[in-house]
C-alpha positions in Angstrom: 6.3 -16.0 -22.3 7.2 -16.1 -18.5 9.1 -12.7 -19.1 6.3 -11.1 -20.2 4.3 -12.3 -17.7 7.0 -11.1 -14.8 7.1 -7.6 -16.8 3.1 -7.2 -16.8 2.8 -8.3 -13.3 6.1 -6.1 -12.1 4.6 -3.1 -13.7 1.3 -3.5 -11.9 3.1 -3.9 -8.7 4.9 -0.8 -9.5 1.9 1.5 -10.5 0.1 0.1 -7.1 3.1 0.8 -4.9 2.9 4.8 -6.8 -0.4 5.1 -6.3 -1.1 3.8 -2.7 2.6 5.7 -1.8 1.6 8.8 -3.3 -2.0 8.6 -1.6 -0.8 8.1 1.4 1.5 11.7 1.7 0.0 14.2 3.6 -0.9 17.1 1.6 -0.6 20.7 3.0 -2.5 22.3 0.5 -6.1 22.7 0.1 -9.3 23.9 -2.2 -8.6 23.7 -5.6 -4.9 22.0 -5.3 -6.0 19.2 -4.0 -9.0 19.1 -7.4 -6.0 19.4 -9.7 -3.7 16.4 -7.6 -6.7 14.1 -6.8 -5.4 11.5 -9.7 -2.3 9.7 -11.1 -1.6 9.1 -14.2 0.3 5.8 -14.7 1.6 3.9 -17.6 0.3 0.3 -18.0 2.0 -3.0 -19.5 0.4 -2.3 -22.9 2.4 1.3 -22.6 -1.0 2.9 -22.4 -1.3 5.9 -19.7 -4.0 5.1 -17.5 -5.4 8.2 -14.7 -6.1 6.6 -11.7 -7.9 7.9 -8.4 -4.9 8.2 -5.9 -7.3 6.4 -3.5 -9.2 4.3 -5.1 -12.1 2.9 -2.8 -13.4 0.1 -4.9 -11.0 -2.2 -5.5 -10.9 -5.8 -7.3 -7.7 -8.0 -7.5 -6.9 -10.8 -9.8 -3.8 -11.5 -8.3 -3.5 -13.2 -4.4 0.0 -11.8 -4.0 -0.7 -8.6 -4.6 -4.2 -9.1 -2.7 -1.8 -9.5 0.4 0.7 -6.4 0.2 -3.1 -4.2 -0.1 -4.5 -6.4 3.1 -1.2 -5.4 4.6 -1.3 -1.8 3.6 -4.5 -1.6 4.7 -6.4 -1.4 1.4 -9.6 -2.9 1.6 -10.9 -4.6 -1.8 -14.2 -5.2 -2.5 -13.6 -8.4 -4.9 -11.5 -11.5 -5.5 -11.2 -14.5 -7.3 -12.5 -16.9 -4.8 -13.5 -20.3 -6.8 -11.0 -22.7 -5.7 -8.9 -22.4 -3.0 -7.6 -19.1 -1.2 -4.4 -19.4 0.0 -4.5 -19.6 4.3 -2.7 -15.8 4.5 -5.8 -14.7 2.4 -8.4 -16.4 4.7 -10.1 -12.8 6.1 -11.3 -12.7 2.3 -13.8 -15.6 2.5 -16.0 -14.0 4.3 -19.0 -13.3 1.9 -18.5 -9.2 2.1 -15.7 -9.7 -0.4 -17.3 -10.7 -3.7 -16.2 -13.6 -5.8 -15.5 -12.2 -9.1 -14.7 -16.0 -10.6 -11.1 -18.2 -11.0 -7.8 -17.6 -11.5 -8.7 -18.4 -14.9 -12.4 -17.6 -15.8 -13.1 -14.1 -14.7 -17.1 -13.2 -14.0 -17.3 -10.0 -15.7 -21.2 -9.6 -14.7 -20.2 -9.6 -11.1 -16.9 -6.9 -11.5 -19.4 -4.5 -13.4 -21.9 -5.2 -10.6 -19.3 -3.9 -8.2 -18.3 -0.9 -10.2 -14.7 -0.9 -9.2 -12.6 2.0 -9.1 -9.5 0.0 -9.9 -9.1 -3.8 -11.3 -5.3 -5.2 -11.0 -4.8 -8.5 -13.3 -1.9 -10.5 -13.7 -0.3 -12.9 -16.6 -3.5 -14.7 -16.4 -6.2 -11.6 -17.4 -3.4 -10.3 -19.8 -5.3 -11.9 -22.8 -8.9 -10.7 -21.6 -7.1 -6.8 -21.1 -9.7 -5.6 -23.3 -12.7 -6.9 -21.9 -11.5 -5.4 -18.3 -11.5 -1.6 -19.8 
């Protein structure tokens, strides 16, 4: 069971490194190549291909480790699990501009449709609930 877990959350950490990495190269071409390179297409846990905004703008995270490598690369998100206690490095997130979209463990799924995310990263936790997320 752990290993699972370490392989869903290692393959979201990898498709969110690719996307942000690739989003963040400066492109030299313009008009219609940028159209055609505007998304990613990435393969998720399940094996499913997923196409993904290279920048996605709205973003809501289900995981505070990975909530801290996108504060530090500068990705702002636009939800979090906040019922219970944020970890201190997290602290900016408090602020009530950052929606709580529930626990750890009990995910509000009212509130993420509210926000209409453009991208929701889960970890072991949400694995279970995968379904209900698309």
């Amino acid at each position: 069971m752990n290993k699972k877990i370490a392989a869903i959350i290692s393959i979201v950490l990898i498709a969110i490194i690719g996307v942000f990495s690739i989003g963040m190269k400066k492109e030299k071409n313009t008009g219609a190549d940028n159209e055609a390179t505007s998304t990613v297409v990435v393969t998720d846990a399940n094996g499913e291909k997923v196409e993904l905004n290279k920048n996605p703008e709205r973003v809501v995270v289900f995981d505070y480790g990975v909530t801290d490598i996108l504060k530090n690369l500068g990705v702002d998100i636009v939800g979090l699990p906040k019922d219970g206690k944020l970890p201190e490095i997290l602290s900016v997130y408090k602020d009530d501009k950052y929606v709580n979209v529930g626990s750890l463990k009990e995910t509000d799924f009212e509130a993420i449709e509210a926000l209409n995310p453009d991208l929701i990263i889960i970890g072991g936790r949400q694995a279970e609930d995968i379904d209900s997320f698309k």
